[in-house]
C-alpha positions, 0 to 999 in steps of 0.5 A: 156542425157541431156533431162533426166537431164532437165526432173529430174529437173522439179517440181514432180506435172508434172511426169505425163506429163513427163512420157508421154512423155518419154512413147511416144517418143525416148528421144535419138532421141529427140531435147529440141524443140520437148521435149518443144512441147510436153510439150506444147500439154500436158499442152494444154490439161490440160488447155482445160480439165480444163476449161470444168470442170469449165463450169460445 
């Protein structure tokens, strides 16, 4: 419960990210750390991806 209202709460511009994560986890089961490290690896990625384009 109150992962979902922490998640309702972030900027629409990431629901990808939240989705994601949602798909991928339990978010019964779920802690705030583990949610915010999911949030971490996502935005990694997205960073990584980001600079690979730039390269190019």
């Amino acid at each position: 419960m109150i992962l979902e209202k922490i998640m309702r709460t972030l900027s629409p511009s990431i629901d990808h990210v939240i989705v994601e994560i949602e798909d991928s986890n339990d978010l019964t089961t779920l802690k705030i750390r583990d949610l915010q490290g999911s949030f971490e690896d996502n935005f990694g990625k997205f960073e990584d991806q980001n600079a690979k384009c730039e390269k190019l």
